[in-house]
N, CA, C and O atoms as a GROMACS GRO file, in nm:
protein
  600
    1UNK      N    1  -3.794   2.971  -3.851
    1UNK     CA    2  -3.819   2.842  -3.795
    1UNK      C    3  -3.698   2.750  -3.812
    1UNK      O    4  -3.664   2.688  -3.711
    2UNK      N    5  -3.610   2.729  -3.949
    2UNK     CA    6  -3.497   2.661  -3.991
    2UNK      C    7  -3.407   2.727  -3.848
    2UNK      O    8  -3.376   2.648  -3.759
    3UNK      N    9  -3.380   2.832  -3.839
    3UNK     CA   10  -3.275   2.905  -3.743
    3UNK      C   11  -3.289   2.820  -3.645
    3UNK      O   12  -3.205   2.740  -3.603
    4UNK      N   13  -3.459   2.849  -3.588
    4UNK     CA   14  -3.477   2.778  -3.430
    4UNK      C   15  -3.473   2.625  -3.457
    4UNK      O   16  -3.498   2.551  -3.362
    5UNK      N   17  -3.452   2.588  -3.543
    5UNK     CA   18  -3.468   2.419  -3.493
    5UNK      C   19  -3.260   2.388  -3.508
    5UNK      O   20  -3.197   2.309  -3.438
    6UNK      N   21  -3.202   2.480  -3.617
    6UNK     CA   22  -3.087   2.489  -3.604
    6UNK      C   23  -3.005   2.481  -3.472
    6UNK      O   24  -2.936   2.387  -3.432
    7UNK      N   25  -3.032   2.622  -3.403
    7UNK     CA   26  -2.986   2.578  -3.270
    7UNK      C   27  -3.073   2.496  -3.160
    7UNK      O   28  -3.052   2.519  -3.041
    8UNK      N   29  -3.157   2.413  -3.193
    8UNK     CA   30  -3.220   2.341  -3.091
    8UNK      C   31  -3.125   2.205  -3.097
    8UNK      O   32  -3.102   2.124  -3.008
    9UNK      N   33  -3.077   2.210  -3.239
    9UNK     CA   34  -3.058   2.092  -3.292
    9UNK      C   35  -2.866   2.071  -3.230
    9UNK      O   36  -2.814   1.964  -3.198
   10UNK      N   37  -2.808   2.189  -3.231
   10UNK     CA   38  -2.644   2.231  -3.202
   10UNK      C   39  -2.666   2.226  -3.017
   10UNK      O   40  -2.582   2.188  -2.935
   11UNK      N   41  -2.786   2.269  -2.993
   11UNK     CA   42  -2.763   2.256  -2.835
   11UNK      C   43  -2.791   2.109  -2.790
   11UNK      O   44  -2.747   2.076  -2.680
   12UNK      N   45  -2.857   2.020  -2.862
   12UNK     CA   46  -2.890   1.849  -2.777
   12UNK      C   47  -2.744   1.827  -2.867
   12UNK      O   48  -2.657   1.833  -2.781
   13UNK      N   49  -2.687   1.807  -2.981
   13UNK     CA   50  -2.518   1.766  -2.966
   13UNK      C   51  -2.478   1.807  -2.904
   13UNK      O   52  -2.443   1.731  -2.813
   14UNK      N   53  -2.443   1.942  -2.885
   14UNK     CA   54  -2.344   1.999  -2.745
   14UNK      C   55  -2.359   1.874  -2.597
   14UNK      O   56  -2.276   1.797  -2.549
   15UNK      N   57  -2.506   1.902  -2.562
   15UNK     CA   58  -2.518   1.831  -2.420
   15UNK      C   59  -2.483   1.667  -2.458
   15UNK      O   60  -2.431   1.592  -2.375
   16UNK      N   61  -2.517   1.630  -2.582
   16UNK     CA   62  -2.477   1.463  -2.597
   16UNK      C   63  -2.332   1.413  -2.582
   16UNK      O   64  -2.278   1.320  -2.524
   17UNK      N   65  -2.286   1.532  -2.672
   17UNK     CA   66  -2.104   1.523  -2.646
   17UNK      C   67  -2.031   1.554  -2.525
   17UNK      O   68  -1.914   1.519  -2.516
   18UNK      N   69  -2.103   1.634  -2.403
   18UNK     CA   70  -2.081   1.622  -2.268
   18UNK      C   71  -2.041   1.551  -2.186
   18UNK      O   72  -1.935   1.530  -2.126
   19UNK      N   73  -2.232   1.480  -2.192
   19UNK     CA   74  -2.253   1.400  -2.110
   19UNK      C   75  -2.130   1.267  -2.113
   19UNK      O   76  -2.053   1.222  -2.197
   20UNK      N   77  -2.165   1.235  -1.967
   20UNK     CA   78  -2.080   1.157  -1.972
   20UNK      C   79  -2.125   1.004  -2.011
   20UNK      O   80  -2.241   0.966  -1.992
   21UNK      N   81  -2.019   0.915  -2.071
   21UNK     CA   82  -2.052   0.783  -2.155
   21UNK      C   83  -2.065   0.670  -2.016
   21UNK      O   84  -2.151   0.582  -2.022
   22UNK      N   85  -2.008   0.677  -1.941
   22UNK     CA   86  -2.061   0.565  -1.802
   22UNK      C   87  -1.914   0.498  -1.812
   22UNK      O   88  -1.884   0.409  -1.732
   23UNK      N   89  -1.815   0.545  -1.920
   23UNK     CA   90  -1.695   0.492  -1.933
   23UNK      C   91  -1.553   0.524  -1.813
   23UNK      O   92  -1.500   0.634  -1.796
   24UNK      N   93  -1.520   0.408  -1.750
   24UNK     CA   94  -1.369   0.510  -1.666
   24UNK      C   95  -1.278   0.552  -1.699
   24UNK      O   96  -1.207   0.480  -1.769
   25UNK      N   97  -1.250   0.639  -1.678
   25UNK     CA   98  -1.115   0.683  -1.739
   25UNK      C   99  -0.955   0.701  -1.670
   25UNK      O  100  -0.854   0.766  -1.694
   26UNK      N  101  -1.007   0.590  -1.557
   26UNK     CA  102  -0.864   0.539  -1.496
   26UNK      C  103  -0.871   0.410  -1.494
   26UNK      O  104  -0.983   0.361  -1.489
   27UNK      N  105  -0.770   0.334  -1.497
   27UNK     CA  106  -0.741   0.204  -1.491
   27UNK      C  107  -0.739   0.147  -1.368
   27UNK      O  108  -0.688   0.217  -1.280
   28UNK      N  109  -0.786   0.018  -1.328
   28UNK     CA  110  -0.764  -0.052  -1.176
   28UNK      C  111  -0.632  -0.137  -1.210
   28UNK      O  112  -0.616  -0.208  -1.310
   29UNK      N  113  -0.576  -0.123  -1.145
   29UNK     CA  114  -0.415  -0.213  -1.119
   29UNK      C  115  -0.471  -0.274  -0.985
   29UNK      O  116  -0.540  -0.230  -0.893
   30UNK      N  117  -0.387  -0.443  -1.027
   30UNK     CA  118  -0.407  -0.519  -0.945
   30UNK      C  119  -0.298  -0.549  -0.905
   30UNK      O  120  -0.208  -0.584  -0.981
   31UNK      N  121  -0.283  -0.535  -0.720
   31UNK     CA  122  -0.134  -0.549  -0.647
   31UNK      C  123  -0.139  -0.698  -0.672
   31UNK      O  124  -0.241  -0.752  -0.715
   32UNK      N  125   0.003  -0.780  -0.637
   32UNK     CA  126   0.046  -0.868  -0.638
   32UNK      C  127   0.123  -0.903  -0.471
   32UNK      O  128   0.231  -0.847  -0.450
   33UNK      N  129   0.086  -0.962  -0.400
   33UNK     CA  130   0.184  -1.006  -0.302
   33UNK      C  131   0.286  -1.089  -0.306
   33UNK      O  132   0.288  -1.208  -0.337
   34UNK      N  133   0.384  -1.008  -0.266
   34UNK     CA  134   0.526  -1.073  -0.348
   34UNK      C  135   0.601  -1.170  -0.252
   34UNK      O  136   0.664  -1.273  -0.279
   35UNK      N  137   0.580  -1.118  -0.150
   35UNK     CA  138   0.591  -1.155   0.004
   35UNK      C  139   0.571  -1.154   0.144
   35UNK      O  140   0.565  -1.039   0.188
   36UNK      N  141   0.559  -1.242   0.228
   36UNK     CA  142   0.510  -1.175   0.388
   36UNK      C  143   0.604  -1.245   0.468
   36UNK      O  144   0.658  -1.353   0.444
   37UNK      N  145   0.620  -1.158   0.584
   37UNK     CA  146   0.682  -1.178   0.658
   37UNK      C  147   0.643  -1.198   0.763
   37UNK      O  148   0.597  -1.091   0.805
   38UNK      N  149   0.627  -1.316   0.871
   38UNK     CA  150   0.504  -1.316   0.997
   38UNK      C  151   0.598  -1.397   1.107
   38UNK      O  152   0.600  -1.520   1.112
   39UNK      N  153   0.663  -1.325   1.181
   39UNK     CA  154   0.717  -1.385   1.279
   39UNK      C  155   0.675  -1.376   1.472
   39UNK      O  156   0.669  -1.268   1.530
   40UNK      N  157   0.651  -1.508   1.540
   40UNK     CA  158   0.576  -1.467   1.659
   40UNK      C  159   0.651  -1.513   1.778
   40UNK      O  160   0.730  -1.607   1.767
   41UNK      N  161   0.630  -1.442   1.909
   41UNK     CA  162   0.731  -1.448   1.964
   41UNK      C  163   0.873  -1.434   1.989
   41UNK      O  164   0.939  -1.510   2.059
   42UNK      N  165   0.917  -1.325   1.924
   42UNK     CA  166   1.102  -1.295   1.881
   42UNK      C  167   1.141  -1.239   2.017
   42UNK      O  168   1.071  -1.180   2.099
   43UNK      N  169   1.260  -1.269   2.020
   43UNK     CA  170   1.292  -1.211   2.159
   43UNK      C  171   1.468  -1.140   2.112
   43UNK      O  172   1.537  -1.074   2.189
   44UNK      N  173   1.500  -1.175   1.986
   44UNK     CA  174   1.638  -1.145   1.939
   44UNK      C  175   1.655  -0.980   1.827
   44UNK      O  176   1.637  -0.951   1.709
   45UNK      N  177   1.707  -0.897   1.974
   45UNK     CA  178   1.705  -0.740   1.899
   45UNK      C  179   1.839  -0.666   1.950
   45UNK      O  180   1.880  -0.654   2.066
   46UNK      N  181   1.888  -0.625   1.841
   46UNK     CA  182   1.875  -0.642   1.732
   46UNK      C  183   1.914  -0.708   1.642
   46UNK      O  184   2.012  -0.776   1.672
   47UNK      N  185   1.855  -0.725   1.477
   47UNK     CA  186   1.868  -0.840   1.427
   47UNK      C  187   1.971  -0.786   1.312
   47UNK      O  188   2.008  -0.668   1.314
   48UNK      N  189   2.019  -0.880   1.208
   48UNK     CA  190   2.115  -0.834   1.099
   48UNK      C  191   1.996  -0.795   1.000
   48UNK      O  192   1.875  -0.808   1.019
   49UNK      N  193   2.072  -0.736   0.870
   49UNK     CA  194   1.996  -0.672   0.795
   49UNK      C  195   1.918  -0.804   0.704
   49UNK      O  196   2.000  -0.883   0.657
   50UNK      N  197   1.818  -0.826   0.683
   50UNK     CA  198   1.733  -0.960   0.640
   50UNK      C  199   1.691  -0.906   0.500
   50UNK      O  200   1.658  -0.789   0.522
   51UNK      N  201   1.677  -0.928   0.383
   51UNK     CA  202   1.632  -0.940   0.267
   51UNK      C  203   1.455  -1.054   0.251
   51UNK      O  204   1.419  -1.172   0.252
   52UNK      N  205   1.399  -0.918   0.238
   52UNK     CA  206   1.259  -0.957   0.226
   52UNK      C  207   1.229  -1.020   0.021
   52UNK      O  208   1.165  -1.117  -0.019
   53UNK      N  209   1.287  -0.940  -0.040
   53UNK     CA  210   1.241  -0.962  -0.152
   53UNK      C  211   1.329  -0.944  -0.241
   53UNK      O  212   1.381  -0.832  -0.233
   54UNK      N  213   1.384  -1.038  -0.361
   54UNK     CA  214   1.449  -0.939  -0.452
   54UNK      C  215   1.428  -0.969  -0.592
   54UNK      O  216   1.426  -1.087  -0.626
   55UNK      N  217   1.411  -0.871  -0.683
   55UNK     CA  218   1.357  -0.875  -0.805
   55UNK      C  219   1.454  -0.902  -0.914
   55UNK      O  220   1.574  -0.883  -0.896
   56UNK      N  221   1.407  -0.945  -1.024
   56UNK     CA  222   1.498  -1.002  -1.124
   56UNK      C  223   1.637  -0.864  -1.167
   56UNK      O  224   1.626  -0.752  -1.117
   57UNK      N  225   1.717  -0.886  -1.229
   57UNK     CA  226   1.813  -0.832  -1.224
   57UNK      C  227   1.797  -0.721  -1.347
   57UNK      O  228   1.890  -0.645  -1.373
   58UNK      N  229   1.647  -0.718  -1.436
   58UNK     CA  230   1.626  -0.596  -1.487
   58UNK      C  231   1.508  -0.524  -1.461
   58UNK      O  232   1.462  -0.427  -1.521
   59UNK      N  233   1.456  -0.604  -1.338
   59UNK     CA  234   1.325  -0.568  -1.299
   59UNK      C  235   1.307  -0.405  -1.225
   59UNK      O  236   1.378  -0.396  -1.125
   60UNK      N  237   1.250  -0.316  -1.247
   60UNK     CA  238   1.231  -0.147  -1.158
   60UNK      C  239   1.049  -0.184  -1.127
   60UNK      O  240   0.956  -0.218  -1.200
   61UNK      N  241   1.054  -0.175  -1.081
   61UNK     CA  242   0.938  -0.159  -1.054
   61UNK      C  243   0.851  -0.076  -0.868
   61UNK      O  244   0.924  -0.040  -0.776
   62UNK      N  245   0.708  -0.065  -0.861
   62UNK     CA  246   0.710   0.018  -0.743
   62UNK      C  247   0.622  -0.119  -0.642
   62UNK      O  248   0.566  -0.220  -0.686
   63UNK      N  249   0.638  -0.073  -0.503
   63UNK     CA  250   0.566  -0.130  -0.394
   63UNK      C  251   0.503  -0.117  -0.287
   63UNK      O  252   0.604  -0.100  -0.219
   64UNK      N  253   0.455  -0.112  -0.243
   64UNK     CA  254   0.421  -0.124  -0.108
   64UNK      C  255   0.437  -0.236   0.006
   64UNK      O  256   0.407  -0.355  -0.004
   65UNK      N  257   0.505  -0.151   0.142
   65UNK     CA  258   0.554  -0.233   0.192
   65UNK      C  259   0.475  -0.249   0.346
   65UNK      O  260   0.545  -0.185   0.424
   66UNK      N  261   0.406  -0.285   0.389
   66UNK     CA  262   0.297  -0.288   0.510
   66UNK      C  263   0.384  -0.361   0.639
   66UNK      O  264   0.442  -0.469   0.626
   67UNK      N  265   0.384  -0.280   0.769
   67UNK     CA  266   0.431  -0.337   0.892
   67UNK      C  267   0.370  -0.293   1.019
   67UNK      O  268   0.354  -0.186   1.078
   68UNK      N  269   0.339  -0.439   1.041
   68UNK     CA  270   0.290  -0.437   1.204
   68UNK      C  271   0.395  -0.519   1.293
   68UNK      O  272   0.459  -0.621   1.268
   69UNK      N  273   0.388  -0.435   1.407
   69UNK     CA  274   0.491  -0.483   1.524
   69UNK      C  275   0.413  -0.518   1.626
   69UNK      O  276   0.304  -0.465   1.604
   70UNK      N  277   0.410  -0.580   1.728
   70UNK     CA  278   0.312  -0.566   1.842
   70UNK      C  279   0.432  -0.649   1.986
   70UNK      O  280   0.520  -0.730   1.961
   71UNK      N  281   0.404  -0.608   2.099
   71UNK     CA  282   0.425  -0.671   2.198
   71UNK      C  283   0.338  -0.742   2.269
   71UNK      O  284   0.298  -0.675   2.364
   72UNK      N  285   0.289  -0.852   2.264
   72UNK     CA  286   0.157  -0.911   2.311
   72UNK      C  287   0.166  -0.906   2.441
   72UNK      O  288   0.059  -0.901   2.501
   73UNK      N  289   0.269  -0.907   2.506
   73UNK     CA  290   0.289  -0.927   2.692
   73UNK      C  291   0.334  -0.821   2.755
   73UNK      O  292   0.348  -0.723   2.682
   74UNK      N  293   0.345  -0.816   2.799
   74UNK     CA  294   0.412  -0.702   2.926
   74UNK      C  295   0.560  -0.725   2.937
   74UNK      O  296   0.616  -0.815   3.002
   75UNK      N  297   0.626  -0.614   2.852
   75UNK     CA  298   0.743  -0.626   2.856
   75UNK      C  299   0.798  -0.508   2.892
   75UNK      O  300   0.825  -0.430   2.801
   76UNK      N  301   0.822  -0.475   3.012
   76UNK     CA  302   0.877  -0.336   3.099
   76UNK      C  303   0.994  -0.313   3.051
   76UNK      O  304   1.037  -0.425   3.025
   77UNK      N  305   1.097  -0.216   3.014
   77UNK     CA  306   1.196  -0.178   2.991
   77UNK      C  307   1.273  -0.250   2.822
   77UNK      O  308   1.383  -0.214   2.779
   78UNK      N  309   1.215  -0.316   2.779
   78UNK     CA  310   1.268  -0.321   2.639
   78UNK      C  311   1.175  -0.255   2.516
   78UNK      O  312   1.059  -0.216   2.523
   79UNK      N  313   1.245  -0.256   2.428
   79UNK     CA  314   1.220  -0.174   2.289
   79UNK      C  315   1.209  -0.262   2.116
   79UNK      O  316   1.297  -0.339   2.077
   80UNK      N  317   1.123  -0.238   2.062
   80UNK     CA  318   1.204  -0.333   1.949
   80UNK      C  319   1.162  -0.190   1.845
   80UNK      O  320   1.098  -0.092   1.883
   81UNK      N  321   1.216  -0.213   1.712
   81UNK     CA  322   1.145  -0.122   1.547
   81UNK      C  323   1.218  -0.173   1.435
   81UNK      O  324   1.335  -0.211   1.432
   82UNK      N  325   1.121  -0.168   1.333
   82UNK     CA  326   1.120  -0.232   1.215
   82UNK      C  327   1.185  -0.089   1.108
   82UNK      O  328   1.113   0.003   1.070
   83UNK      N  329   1.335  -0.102   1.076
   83UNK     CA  330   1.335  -0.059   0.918
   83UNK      C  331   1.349  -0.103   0.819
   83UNK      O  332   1.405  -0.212   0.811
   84UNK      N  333   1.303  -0.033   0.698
   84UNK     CA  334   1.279  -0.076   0.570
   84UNK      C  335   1.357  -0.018   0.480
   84UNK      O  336   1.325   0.098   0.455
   85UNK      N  337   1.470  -0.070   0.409
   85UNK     CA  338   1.587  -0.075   0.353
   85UNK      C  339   1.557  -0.118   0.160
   85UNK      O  340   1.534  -0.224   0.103
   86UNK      N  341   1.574   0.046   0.102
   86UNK     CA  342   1.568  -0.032  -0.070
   86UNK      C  343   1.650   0.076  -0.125
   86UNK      O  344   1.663   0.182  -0.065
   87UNK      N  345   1.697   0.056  -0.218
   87UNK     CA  346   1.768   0.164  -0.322
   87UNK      C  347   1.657   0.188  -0.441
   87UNK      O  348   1.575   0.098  -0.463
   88UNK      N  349   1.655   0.274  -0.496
   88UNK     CA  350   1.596   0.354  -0.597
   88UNK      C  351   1.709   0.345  -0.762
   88UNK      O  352   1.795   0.259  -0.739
   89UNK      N  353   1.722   0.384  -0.855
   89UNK     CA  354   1.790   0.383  -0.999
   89UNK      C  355   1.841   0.510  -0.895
   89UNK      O  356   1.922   0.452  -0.822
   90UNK      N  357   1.837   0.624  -0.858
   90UNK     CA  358   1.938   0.705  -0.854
   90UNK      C  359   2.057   0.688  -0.754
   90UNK      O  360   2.164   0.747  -0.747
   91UNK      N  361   1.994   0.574  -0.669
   91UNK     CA  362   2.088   0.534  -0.537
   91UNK      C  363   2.037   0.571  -0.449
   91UNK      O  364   2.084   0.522  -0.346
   92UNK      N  365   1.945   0.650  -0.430
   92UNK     CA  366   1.836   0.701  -0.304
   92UNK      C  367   1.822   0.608  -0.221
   92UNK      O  368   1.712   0.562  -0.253
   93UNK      N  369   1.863   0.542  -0.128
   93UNK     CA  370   1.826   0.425  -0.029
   93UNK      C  371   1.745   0.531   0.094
   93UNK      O  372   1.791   0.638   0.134
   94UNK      N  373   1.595   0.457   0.145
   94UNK     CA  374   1.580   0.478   0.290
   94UNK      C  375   1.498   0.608   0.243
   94UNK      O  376   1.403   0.640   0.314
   95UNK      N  377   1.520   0.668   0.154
   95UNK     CA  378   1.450   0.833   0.142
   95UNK      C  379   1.257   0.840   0.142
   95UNK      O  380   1.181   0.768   0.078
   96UNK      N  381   1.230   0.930   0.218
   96UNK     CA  382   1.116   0.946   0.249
   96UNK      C  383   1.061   0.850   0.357
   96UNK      O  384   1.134   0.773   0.420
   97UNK      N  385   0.929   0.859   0.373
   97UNK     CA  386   0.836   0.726   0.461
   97UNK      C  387   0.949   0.743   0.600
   97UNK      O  388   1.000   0.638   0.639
   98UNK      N  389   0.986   0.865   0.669
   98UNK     CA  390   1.012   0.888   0.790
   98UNK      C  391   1.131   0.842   0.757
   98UNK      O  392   1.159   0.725   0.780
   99UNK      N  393   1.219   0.928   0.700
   99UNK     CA  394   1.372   0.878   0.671
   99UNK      C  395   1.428   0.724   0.615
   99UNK      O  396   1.483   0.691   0.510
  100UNK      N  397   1.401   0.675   0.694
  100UNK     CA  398   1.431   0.535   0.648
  100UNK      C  399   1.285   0.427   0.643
  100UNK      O  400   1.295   0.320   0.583
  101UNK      N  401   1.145   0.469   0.715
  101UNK     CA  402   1.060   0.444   0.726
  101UNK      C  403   1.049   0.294   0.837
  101UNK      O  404   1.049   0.172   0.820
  102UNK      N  405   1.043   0.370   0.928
  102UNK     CA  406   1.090   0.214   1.075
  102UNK      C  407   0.938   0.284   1.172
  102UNK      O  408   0.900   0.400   1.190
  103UNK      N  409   0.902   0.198   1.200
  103UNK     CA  410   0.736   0.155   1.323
  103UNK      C  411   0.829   0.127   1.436
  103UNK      O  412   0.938   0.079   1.406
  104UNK      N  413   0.796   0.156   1.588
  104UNK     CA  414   0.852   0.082   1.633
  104UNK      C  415   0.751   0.054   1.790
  104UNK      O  416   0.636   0.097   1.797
  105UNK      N  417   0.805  -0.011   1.888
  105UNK     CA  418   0.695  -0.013   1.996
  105UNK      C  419   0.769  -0.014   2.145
  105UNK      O  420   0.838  -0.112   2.172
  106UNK      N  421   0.761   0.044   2.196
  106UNK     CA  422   0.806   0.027   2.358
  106UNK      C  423   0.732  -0.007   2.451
  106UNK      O  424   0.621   0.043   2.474
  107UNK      N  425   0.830  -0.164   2.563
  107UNK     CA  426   0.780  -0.212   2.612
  107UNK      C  427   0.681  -0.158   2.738
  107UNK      O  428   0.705  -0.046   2.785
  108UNK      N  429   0.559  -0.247   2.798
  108UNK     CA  430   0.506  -0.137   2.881
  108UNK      C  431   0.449  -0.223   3.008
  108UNK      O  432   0.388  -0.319   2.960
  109UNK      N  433   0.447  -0.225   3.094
  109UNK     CA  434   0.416  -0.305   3.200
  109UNK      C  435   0.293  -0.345   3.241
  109UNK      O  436   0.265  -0.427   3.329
  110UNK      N  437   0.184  -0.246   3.132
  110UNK     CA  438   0.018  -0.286   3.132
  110UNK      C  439  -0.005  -0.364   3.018
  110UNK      O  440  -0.119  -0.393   2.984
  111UNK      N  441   0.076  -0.394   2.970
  111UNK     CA  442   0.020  -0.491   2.831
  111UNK      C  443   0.067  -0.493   2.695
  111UNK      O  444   0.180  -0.459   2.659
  112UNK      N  445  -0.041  -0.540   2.611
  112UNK     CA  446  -0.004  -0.552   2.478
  112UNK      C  447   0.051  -0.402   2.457
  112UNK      O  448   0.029  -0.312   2.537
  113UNK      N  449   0.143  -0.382   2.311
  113UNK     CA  450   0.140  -0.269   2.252
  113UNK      C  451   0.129  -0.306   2.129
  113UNK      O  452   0.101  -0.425   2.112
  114UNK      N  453   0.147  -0.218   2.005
  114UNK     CA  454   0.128  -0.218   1.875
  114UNK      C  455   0.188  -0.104   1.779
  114UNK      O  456   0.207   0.013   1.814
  115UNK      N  457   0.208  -0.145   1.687
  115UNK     CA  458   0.228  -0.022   1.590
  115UNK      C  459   0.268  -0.069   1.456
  115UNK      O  460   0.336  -0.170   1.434
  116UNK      N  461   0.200   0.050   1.329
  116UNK     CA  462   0.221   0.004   1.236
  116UNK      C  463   0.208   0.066   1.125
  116UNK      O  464   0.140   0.166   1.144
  117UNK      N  465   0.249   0.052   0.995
  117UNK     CA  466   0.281   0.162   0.835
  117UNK      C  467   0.275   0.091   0.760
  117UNK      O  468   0.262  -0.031   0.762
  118UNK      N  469   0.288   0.176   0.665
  118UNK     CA  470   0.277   0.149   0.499
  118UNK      C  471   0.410   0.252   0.457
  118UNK      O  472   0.458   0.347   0.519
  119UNK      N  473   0.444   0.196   0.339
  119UNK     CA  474   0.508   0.254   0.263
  119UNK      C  475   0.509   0.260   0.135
  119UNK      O  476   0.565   0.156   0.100
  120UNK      N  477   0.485   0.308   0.061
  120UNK     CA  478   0.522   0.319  -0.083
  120UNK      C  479   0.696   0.345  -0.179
  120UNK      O  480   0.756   0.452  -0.177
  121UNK      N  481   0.744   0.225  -0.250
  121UNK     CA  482   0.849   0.263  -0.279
  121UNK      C  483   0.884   0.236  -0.398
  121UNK      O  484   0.814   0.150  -0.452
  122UNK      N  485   1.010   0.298  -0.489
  122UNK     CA  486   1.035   0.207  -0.610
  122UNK      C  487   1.184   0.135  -0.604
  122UNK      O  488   1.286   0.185  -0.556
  123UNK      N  489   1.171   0.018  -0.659
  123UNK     CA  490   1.349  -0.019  -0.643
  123UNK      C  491   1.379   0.007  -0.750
  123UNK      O  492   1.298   0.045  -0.835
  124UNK      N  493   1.531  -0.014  -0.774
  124UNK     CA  494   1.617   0.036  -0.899
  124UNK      C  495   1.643  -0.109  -0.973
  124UNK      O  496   1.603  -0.202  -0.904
  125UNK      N  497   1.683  -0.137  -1.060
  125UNK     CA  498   1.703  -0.260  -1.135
  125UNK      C  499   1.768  -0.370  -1.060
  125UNK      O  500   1.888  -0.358  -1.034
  126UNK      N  501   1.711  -0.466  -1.026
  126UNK     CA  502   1.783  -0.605  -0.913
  126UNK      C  503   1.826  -0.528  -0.780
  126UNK      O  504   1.916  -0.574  -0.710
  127UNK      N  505   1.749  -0.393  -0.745
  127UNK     CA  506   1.777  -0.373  -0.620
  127UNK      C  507   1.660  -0.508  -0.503
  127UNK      O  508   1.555  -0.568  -0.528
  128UNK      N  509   1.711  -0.505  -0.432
  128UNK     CA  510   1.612  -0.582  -0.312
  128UNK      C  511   1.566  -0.486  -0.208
  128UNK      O  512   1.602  -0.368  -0.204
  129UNK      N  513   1.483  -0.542  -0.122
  129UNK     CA  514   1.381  -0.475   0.004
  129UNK      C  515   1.409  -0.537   0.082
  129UNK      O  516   1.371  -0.654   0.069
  130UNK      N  517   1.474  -0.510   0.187
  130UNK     CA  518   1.523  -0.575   0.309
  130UNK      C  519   1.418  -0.474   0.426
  130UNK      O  520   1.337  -0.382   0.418
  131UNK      N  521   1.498  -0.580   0.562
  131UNK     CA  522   1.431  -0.494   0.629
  131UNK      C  523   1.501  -0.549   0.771
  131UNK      O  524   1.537  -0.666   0.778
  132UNK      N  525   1.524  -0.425   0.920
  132UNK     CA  526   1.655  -0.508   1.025
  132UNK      C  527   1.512  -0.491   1.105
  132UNK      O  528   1.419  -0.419   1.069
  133UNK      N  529   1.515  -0.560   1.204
  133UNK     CA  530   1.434  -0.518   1.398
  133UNK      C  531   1.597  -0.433   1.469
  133UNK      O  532   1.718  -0.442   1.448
  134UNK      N  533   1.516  -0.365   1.547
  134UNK     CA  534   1.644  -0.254   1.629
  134UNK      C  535   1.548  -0.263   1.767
  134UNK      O  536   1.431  -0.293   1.793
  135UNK      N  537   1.673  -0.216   1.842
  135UNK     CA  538   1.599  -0.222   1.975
  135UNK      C  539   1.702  -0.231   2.097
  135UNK      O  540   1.823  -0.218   2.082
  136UNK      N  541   1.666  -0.244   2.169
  136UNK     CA  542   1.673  -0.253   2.323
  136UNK      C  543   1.663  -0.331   2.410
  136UNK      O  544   1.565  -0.400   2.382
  137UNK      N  545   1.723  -0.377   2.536
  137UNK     CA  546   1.639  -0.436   2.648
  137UNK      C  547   1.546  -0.562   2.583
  137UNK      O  548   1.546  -0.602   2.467
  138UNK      N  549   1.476  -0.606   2.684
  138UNK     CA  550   1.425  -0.720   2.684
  138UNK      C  551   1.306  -0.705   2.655
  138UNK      O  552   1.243  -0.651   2.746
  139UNK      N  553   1.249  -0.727   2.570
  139UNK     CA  554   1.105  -0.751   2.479
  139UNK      C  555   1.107  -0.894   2.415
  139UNK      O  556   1.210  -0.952   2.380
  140UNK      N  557   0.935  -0.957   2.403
  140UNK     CA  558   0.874  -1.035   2.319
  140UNK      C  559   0.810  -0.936   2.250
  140UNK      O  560   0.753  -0.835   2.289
  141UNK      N  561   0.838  -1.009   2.072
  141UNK     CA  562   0.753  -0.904   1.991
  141UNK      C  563   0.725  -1.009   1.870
  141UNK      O  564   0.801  -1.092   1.820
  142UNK      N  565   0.589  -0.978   1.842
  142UNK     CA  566   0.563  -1.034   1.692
  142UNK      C  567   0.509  -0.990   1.590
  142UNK      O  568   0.388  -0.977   1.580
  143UNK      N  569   0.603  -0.957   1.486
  143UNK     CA  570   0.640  -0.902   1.354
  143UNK      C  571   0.586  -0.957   1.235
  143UNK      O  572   0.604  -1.079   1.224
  144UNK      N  573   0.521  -0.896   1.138
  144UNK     CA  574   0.397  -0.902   0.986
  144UNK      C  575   0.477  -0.795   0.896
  144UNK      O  576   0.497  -0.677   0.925
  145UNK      N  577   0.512  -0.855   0.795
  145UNK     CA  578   0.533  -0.763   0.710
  145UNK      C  579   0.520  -0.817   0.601
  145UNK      O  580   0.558  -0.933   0.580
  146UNK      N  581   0.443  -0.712   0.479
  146UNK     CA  582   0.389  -0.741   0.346
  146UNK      C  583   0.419  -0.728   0.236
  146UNK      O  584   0.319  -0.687   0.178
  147UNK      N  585   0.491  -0.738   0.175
  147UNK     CA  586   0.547  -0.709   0.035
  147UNK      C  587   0.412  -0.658  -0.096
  147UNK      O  588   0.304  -0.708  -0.066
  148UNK      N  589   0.410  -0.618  -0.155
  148UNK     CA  590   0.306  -0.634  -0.244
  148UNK      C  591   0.351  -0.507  -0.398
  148UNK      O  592   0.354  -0.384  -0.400
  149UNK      N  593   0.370  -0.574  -0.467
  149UNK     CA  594   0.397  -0.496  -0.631
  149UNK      C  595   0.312  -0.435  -0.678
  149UNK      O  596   0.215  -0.501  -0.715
  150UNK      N  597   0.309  -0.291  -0.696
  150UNK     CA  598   0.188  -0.214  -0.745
  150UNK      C  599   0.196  -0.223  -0.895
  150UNK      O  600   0.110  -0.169  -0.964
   0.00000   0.00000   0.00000
C-alpha cells in the first residue's frame, strides 16, 4: 500500500512540475517611433540623399523602417522609388530587404497606384537612416515613411 501511494504521490509532482504556471516566457518590447516622414504631392525625382534619423553617437541599436509610396492621379509615363540607406558596426550599408530595400510605383494612365515595405535593420554606433526618391519622367507622388526603434 506505502509503494502504491508512493508512486501515486511521484506521479501528481511529476504532472504539477509540468504543468504549465500561466507565466510568459517571452518578453513584450515596446517600439518607439522615432520618426515619420509624410510628404504629399512631390513632383521632384530624383531627390538628394535625405537623413531620416540619427542616433546618438554611441547609440547601436535595431529598427524598423515602414514605406508607402502612392501616385494618387494619373500619371502616364513617369516613375518614382523610395531607398533606404543605413550602415551596420561592420560597414554593411543597404544589405538585405531587396539589396538596398527601395518600394517603388509606376505611373499609369487609369489611376491611383501604390506600393509599400517594411524593413528591419540595425545601425552601427551614430550611424543614421536616410532615405533618396529615384525615378523618372513626370509623376505626382505622396510619400509616408516610419521610423520606429525596436
Amino acid at each position: 500500500m506505502k509503494k502504491t501511494f508512493l508512486k501515486f504521490a511521484l506521479c501528481v509532482a511529476a504532472i504539477l512540475v509540468l504543468l504549465p504556471t500561466g507565466k510568459s516566457h517571452t518578453k513584450n518590447y515596446a517600439t518607439t517611433v522615432v520618426h515619420k516622414v509624410s510628404l504629399t504631392s512631390q513632383t521632384t525625382v530624383p531627390t538628394s540623399i535625405i537623413t531620416i534619423y540619427s542616433p546618438s553617437a554611441d547609440e547601436t541599436s535595431d529598427f524598423r523602417v515602414s514605406v508607402y509610396i502612392s501616385a494618387p492621379t494619373q500619371s502616364p509615363g513617369g516613375s518614382a522609388g523610395v531607398a533606404i540607406y543605413w550602415t551596420d558596426e561592420n560597414g554593411a550599408a543597404n544589405q538585405g530587404c531587396s539589396s538596398n530595400f527601395s518600394v517603388g510605383i509606376s505611373g499609369s494612365q487609369y489611376g491611383a497606384v501604390q506600393n509599400s515595405g517594411t524593413c528591419v535593420l540595425h545601425t552601427g554606433s551614430g550611424q543614421s537612416i536616410s532615405y533618396q526618391v529615384t525615378g523618372s519622367g513626370t509623376i505626382t507622388y505622396d510619400l509616408f515613411i516610419t521610423v520606429e526603434e525596436l
